[in-house]
PyMOL commands that place a pseudoatom at each C-alpha (Angstrom):
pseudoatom trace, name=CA, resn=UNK, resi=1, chain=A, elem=C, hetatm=0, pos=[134.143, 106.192, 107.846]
pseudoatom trace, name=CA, resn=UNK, resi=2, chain=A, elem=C, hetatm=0, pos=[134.003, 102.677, 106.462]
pseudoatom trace, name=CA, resn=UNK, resi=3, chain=A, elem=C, hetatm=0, pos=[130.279, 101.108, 105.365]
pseudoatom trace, name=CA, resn=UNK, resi=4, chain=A, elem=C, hetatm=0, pos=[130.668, 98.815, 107.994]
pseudoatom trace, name=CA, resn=UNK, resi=5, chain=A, elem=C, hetatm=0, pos=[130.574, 100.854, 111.107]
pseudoatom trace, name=CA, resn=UNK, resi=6, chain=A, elem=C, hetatm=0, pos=[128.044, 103.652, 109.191]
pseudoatom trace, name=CA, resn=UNK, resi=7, chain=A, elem=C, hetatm=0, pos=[125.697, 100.735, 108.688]
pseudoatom trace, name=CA, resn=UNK, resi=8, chain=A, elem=C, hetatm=0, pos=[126.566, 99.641, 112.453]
pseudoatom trace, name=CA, resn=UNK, resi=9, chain=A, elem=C, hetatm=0, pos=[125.622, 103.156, 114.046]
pseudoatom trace, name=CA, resn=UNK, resi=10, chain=A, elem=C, hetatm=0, pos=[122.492, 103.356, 112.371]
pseudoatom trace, name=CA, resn=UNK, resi=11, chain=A, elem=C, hetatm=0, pos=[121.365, 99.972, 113.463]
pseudoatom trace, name=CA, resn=UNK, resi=12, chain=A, elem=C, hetatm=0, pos=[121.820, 101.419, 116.750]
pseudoatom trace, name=CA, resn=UNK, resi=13, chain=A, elem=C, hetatm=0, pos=[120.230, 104.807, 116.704]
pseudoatom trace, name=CA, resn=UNK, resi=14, chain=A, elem=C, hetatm=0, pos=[116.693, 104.241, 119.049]
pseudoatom trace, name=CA, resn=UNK, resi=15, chain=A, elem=C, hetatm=0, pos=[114.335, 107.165, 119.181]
pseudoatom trace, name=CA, resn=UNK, resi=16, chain=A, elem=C, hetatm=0, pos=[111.478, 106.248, 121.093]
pseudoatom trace, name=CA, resn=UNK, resi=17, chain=A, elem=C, hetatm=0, pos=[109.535, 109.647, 120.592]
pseudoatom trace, name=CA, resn=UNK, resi=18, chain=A, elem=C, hetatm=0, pos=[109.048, 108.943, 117.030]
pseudoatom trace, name=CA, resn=UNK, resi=19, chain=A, elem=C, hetatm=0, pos=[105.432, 108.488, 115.975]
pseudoatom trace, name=CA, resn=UNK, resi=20, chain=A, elem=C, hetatm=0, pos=[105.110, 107.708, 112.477]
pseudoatom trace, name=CA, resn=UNK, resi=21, chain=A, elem=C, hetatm=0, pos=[107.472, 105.184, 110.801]
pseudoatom trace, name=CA, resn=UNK, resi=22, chain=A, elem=C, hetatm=0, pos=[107.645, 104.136, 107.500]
pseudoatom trace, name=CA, resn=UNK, resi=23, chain=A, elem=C, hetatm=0, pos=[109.113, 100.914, 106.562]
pseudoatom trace, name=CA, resn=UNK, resi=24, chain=A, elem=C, hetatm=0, pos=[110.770, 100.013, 102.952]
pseudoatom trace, name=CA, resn=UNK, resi=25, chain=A, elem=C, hetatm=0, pos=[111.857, 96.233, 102.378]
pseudoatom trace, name=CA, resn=UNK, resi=26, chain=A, elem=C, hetatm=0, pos=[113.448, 94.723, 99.287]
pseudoatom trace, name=CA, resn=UNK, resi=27, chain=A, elem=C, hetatm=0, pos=[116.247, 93.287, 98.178]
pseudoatom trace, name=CA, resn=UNK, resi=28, chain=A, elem=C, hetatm=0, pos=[117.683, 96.659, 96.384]
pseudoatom trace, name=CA, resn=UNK, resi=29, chain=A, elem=C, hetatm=0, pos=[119.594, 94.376, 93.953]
pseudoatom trace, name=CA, resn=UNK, resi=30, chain=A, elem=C, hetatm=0, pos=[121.048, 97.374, 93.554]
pseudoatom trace, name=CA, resn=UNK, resi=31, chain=A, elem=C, hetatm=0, pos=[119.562, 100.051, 94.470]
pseudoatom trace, name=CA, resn=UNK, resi=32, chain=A, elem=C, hetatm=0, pos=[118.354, 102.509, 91.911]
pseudoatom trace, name=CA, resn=UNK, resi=33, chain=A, elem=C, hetatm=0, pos=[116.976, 106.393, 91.796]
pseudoatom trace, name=CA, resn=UNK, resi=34, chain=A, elem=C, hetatm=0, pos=[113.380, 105.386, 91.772]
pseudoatom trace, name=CA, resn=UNK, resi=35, chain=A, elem=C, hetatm=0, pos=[114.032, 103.250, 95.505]
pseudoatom trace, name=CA, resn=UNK, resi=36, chain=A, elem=C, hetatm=0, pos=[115.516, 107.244, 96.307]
pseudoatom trace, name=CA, resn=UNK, resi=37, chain=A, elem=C, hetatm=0, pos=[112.575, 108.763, 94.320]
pseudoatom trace, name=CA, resn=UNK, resi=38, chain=A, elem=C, hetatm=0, pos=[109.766, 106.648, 96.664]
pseudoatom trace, name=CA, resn=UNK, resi=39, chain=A, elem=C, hetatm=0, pos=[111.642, 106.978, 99.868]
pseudoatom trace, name=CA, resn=UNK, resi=40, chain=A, elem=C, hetatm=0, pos=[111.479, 110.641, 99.280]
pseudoatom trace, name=CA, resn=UNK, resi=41, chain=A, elem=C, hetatm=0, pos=[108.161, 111.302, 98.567]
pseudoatom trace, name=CA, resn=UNK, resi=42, chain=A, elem=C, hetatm=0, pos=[107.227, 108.781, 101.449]
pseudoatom trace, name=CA, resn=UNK, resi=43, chain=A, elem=C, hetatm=0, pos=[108.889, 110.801, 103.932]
pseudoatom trace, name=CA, resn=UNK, resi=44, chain=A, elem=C, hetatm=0, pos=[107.082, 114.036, 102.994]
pseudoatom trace, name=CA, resn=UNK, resi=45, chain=A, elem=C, hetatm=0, pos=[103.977, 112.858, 101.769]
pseudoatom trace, name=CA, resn=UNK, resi=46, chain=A, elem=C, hetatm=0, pos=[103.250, 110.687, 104.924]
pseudoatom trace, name=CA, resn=UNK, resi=47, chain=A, elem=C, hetatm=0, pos=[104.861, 113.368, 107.654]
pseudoatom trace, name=CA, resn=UNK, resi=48, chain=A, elem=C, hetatm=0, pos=[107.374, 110.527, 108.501]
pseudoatom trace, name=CA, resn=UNK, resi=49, chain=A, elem=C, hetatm=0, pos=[109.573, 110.892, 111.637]
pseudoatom trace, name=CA, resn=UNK, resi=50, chain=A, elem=C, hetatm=0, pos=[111.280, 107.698, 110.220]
pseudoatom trace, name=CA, resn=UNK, resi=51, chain=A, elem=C, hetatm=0, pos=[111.466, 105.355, 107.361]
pseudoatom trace, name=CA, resn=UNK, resi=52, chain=A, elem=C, hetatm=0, pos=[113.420, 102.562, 108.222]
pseudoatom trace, name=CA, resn=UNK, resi=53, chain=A, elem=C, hetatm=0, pos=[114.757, 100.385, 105.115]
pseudoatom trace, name=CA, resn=UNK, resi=54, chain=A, elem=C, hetatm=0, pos=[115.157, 97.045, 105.690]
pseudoatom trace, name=CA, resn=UNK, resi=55, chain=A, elem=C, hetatm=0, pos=[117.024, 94.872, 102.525]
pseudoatom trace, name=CA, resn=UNK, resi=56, chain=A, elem=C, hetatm=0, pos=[115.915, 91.957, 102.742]
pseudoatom trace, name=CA, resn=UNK, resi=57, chain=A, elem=C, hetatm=0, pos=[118.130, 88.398, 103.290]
pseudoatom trace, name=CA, resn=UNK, resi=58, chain=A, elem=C, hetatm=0, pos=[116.143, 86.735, 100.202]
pseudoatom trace, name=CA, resn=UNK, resi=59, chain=A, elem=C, hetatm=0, pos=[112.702, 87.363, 98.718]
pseudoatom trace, name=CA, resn=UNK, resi=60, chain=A, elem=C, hetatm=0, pos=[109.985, 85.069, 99.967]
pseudoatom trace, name=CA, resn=UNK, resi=61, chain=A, elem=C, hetatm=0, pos=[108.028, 85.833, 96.744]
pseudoatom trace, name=CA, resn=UNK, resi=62, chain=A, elem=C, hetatm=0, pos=[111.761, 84.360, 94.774]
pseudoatom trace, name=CA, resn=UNK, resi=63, chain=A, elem=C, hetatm=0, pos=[113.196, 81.823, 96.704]
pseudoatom trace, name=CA, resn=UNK, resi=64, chain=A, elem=C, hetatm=0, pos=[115.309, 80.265, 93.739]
pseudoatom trace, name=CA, resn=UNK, resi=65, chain=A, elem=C, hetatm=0, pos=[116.998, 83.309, 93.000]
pseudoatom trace, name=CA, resn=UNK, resi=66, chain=A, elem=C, hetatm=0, pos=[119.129, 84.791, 96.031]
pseudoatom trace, name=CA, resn=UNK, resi=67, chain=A, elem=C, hetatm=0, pos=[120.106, 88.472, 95.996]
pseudoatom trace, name=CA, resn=UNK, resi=68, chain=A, elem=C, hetatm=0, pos=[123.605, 89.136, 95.413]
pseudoatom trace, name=CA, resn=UNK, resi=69, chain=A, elem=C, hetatm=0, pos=[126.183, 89.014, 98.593]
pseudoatom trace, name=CA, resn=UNK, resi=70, chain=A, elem=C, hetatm=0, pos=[124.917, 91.815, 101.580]
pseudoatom trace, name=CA, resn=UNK, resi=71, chain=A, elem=C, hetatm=0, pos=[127.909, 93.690, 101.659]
pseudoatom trace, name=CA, resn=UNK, resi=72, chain=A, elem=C, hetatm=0, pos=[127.629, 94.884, 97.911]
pseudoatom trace, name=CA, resn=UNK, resi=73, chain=A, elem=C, hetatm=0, pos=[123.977, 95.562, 98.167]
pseudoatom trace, name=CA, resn=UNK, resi=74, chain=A, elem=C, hetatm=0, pos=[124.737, 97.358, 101.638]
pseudoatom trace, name=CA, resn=UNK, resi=75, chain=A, elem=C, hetatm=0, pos=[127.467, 99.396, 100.482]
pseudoatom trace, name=CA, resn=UNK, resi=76, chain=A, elem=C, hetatm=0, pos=[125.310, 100.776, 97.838]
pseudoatom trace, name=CA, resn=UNK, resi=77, chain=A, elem=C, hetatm=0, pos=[122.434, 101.615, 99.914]
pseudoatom trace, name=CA, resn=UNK, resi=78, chain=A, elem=C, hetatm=0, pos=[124.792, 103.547, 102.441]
pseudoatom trace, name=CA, resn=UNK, resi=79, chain=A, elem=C, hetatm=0, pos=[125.875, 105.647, 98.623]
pseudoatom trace, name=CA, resn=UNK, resi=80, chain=A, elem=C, hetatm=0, pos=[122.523, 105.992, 97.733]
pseudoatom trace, name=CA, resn=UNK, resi=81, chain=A, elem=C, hetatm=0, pos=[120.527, 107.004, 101.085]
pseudoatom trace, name=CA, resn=UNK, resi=82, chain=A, elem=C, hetatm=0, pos=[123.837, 108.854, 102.958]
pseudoatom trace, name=CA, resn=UNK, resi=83, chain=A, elem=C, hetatm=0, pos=[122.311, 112.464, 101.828]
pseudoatom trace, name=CA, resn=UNK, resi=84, chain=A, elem=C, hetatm=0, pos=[119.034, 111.975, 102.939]
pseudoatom trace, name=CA, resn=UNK, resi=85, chain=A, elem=C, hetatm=0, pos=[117.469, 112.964, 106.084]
pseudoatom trace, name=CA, resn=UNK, resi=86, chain=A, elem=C, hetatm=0, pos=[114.976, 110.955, 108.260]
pseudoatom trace, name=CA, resn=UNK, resi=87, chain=A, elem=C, hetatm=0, pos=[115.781, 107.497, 107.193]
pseudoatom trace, name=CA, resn=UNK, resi=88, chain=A, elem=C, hetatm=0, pos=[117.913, 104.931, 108.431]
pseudoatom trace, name=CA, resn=UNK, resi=89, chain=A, elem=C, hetatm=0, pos=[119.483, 101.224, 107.123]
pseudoatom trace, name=CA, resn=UNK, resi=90, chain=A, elem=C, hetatm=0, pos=[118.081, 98.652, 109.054]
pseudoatom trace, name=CA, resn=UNK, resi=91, chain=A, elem=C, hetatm=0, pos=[119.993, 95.375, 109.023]
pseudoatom trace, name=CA, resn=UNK, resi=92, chain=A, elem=C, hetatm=0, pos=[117.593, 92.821, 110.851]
pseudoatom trace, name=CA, resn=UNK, resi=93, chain=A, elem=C, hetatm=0, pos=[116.789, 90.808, 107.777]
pseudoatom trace, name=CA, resn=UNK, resi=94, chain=A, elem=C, hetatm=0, pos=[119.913, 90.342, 106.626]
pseudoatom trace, name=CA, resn=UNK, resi=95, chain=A, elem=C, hetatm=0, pos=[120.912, 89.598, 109.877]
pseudoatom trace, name=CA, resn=UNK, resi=96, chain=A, elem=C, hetatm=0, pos=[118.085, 86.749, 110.541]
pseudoatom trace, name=CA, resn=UNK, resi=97, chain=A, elem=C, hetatm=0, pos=[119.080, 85.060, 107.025]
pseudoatom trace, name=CA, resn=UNK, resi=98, chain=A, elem=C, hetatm=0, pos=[116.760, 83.058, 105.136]
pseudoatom trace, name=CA, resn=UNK, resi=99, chain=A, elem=C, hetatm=0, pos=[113.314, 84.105, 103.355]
pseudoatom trace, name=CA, resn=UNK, resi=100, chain=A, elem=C, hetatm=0, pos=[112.058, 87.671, 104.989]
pseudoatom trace, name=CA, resn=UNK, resi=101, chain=A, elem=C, hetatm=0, pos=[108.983, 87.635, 106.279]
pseudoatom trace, name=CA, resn=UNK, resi=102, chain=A, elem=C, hetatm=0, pos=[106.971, 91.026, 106.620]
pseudoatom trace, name=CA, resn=UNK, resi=103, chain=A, elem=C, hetatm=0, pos=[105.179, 89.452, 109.673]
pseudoatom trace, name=CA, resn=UNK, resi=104, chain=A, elem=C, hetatm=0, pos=[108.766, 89.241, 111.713]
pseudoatom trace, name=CA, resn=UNK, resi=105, chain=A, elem=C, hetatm=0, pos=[110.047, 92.502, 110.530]
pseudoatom trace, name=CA, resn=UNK, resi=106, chain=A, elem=C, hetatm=0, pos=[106.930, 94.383, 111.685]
pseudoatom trace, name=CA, resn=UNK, resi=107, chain=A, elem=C, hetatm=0, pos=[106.649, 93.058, 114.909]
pseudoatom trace, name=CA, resn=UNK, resi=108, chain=A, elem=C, hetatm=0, pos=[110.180, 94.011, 115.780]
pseudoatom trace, name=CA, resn=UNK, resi=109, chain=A, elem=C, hetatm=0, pos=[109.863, 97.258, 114.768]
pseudoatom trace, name=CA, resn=UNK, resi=110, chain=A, elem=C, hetatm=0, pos=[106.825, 97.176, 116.825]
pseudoatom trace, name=CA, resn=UNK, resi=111, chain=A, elem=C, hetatm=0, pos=[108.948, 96.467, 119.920]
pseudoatom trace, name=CA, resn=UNK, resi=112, chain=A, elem=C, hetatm=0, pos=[111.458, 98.493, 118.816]
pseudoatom trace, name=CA, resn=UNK, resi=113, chain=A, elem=C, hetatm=0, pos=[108.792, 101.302, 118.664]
pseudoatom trace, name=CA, resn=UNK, resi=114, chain=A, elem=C, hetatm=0, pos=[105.880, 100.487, 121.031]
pseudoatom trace, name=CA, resn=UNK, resi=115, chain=A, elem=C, hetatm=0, pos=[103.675, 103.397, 120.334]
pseudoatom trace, name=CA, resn=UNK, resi=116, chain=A, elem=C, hetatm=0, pos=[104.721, 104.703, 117.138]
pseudoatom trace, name=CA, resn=UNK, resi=117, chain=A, elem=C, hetatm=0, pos=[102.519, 104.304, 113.994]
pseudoatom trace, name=CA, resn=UNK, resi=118, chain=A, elem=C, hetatm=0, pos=[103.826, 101.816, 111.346]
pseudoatom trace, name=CA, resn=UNK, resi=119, chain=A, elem=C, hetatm=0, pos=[103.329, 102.657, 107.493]
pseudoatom trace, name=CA, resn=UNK, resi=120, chain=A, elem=C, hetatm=0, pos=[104.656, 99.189, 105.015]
pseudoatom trace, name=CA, resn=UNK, resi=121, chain=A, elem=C, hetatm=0, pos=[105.738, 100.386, 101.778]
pseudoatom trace, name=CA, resn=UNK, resi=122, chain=A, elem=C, hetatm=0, pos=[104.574, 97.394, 98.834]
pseudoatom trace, name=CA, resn=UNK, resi=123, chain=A, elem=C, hetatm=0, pos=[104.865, 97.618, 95.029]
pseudoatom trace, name=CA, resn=UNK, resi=124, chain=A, elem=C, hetatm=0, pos=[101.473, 97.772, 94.095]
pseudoatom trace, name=CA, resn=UNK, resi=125, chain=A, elem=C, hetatm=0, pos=[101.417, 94.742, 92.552]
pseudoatom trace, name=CA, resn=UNK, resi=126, chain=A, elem=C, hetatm=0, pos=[101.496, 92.991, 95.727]
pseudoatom trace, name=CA, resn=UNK, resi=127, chain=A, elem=C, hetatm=0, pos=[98.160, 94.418, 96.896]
pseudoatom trace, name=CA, resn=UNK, resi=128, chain=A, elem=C, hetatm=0, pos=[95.901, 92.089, 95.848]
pseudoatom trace, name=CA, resn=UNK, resi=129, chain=A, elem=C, hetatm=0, pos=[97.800, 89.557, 97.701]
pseudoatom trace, name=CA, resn=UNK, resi=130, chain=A, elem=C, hetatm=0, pos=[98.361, 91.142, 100.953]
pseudoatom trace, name=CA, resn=UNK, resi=131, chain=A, elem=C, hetatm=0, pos=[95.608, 88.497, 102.075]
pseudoatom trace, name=CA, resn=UNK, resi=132, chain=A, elem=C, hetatm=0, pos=[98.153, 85.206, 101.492]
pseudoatom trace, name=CA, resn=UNK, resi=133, chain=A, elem=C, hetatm=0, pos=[100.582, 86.755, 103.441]
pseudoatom trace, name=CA, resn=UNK, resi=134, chain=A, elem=C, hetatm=0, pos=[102.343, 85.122, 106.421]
pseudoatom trace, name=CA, resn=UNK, resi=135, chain=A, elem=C, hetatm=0, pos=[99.482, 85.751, 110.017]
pseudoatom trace, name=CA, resn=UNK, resi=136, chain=A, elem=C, hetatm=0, pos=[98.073, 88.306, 107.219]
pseudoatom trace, name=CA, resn=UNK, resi=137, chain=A, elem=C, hetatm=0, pos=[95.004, 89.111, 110.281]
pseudoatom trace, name=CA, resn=UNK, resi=138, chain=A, elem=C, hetatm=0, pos=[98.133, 90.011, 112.687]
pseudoatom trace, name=CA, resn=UNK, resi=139, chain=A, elem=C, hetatm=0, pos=[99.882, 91.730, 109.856]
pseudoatom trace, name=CA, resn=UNK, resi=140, chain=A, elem=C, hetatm=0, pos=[96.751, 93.751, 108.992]
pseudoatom trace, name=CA, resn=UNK, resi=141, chain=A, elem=C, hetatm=0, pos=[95.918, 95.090, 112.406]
pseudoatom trace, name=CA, resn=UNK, resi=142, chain=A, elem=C, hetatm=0, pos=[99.903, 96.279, 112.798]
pseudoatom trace, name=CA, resn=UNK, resi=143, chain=A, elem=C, hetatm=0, pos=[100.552, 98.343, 110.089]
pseudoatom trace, name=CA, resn=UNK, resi=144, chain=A, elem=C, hetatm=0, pos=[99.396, 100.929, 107.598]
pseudoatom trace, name=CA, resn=UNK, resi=145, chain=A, elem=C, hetatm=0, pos=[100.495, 99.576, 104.075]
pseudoatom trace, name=CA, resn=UNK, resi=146, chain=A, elem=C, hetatm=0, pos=[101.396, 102.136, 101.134]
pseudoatom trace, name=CA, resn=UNK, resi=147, chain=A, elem=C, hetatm=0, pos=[101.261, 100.586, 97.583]
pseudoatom trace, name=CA, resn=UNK, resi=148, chain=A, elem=C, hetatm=0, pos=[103.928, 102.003, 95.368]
pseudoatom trace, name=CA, resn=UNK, resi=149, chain=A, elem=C, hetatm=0, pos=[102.131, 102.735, 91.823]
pseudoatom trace, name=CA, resn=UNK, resi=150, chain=A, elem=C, hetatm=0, pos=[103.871, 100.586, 88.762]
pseudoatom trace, name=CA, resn=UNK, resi=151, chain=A, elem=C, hetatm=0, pos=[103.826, 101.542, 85.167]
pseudoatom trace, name=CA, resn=UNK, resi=152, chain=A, elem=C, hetatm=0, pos=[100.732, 100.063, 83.284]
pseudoatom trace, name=CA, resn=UNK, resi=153, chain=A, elem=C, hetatm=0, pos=[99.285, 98.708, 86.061]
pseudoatom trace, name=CA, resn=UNK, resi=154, chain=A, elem=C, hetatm=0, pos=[95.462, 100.283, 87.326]
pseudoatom trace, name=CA, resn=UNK, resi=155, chain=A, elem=C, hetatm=0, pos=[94.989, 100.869, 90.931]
pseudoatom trace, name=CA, resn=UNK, resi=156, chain=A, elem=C, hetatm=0, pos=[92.853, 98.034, 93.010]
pseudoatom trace, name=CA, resn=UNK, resi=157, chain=A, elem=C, hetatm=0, pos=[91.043, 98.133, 96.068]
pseudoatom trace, name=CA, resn=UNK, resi=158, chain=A, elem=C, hetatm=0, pos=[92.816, 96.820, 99.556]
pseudoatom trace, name=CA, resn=UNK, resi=159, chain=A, elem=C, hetatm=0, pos=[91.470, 93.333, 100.191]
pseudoatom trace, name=CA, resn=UNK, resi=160, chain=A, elem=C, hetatm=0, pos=[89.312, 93.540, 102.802]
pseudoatom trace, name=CA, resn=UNK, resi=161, chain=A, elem=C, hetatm=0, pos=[90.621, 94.331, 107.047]
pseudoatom trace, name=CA, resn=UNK, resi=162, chain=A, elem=C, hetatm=0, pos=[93.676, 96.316, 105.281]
pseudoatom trace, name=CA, resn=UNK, resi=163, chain=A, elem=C, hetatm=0, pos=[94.359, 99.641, 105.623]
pseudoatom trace, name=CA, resn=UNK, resi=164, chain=A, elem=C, hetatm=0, pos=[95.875, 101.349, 102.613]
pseudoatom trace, name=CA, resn=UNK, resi=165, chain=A, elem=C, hetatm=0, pos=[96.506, 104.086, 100.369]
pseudoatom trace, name=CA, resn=UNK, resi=166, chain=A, elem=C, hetatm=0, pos=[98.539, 104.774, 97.075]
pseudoatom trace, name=CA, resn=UNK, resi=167, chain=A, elem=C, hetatm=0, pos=[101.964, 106.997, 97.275]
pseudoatom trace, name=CA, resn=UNK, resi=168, chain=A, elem=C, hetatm=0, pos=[100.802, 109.901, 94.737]
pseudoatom trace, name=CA, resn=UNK, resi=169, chain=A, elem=C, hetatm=0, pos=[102.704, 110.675, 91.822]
pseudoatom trace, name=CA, resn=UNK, resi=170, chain=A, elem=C, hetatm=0, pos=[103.561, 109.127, 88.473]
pseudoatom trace, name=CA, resn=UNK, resi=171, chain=A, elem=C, hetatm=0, pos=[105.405, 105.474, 88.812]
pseudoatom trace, name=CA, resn=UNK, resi=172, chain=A, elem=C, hetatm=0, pos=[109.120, 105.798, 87.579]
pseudoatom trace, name=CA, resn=UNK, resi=173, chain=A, elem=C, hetatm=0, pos=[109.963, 102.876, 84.935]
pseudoatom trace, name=CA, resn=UNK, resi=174, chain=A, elem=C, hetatm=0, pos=[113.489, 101.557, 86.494]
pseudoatom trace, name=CA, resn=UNK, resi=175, chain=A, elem=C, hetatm=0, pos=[114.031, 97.699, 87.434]
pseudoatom trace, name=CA, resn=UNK, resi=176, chain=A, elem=C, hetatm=0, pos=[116.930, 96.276, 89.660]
pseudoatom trace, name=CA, resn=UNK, resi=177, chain=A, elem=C, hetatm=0, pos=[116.402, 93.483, 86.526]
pseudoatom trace, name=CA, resn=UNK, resi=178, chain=A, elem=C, hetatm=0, pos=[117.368, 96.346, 83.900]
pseudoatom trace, name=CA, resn=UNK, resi=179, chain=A, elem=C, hetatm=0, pos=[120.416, 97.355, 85.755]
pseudoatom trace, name=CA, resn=UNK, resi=180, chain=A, elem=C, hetatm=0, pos=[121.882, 94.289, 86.289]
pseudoatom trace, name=CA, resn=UNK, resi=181, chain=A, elem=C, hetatm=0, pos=[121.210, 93.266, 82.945]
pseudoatom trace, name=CA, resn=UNK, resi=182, chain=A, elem=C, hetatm=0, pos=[123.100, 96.552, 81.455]
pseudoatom trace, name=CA, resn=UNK, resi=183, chain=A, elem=C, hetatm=0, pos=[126.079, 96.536, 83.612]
pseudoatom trace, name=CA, resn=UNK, resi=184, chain=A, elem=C, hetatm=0, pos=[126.125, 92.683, 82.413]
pseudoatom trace, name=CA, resn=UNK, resi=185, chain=A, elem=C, hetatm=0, pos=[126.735, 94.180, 78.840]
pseudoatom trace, name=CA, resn=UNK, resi=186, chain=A, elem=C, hetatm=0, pos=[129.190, 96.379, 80.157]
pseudoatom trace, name=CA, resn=UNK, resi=187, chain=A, elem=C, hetatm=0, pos=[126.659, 99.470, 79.383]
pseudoatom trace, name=CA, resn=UNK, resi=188, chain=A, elem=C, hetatm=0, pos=[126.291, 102.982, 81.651]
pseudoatom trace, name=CA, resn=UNK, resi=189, chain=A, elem=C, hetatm=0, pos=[124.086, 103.110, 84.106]
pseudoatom trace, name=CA, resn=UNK, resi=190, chain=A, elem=C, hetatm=0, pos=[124.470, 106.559, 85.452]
pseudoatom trace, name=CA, resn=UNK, resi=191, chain=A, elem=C, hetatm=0, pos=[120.843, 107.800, 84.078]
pseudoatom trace, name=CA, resn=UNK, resi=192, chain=A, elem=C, hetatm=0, pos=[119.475, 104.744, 86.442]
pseudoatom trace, name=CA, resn=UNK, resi=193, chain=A, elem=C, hetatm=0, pos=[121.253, 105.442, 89.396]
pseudoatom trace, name=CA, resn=UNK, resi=194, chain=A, elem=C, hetatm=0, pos=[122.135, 108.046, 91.963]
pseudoatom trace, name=CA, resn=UNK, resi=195, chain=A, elem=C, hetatm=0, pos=[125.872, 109.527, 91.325]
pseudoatom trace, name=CA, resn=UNK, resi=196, chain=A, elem=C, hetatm=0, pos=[127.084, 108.144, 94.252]
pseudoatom trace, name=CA, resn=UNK, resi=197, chain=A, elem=C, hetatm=0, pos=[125.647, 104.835, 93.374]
pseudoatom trace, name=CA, resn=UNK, resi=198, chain=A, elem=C, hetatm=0, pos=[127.053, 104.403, 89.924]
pseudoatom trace, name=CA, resn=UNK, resi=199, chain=A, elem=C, hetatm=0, pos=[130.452, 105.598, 91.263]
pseudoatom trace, name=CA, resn=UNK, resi=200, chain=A, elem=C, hetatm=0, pos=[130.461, 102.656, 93.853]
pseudoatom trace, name=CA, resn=UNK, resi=201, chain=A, elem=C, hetatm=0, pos=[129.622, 100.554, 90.646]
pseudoatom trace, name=CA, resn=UNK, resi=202, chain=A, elem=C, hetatm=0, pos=[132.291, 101.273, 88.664]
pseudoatom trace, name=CA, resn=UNK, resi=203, chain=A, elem=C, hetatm=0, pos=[134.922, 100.828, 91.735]
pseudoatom trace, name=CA, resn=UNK, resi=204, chain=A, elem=C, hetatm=0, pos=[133.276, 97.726, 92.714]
pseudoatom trace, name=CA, resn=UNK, resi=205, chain=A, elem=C, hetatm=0, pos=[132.814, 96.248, 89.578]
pseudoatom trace, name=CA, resn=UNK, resi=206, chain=A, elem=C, hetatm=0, pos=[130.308, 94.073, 90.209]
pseudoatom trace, name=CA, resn=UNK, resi=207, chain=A, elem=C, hetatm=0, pos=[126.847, 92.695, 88.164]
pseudoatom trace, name=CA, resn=UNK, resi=208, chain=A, elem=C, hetatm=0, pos=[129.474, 92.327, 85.107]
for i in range(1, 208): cmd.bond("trace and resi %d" % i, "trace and resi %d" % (i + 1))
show_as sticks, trace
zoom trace
């Protein structure tokens, strides 16, 4: 089945009678085995029914550099996420264009899923900015966020009216940056990536 019309069905699957959905943004420029590695664990860990991830059109936190074109990035995440259960590519970002808010995102999920809980994966990095985010008070009262730990970096408190926890487990030191940079110098990547991933690499040849 081409990506296209994968990608399409999942977009449509609704299941109202899910209760606890987890929600991954990001630009996956590509995607890599520690994006695999977190959605994983966050599907066990947190008893998701769900975990819905959402690349993102552009990166409000890096405006100046856009992500490479959707339909690589796309066609990798379909390779990299096709074997595992209880998660789904959701194209509404990529679909709106322009910088992705987490504000817009959430609340259409929200509609989407009217009395489901809603769990926002972040790099924990981002924590101790949740409070600058775009309607940050709406944002707060909507969702559950779950900071992904990062190699070197100590764990902080939630800023104040968030709710949050940390993913357990050792961070993973792999970078989108790292990959790209590699395949640029025409080195493997297989150790980075899932098979299926670094397969679609090599017949799409792109990042070179």
């Amino acid at each position: 089945m081409p990506w296209t019309n994968r990608l399409k069905e999942t977009r449509l699957r609704h299941n109202m009678g899910q209760g606890r959905i987890g929600l991954f943004g990001g630009t996956f420029d590509p995607v890599h085995s520690a994006h695999v590695m977190v959605v994983r664990k966050a599907l066990g860990e947190l008893q998701l029914d769900k975990l819905l991830i959402i690349p993102a059109a552009c990166s409000p936190f890096k405006p100046e550099n856009p992500p490479s074109k959707n339909e690589v990035r796309l066609a990798l995440l379909n390779a990299a996420f096709d074997s595992v259960d209880g998660c789904e590519i959701d194209l509404q970002e990529v679909e709106r264009g322009g910088p992705s808010y987490a504000i817009d995102t959430v609340r259409s999920v929200s509609r989407r899923f009217p009395d489901s809980e809603l769990f926002y994966l972040i790099g924990a990095d981002h924590v101790p900015t949740l409070g600058q985010w775009r309607e940050a008070d709406e944002l707060a009262k909507l969702v559950t966020f779950i900071a992904v730990p990062r190699i070197g970096e100590s764990k902080v408190e939630f800023p104040e009216r968030f709710n949050g926890k940390y993913l357990e487990g050792d961070p993973i030191d792999i970078s989108s940056s790292k990959i790209r940079r590699l395949l640029k110098q025409g080195k493997p990547v297989g150790h980075l990536v899932p098979q299926a991933v670094d397969e679609k690499l090599i017949k799409l040849q792109v990042y070179q």
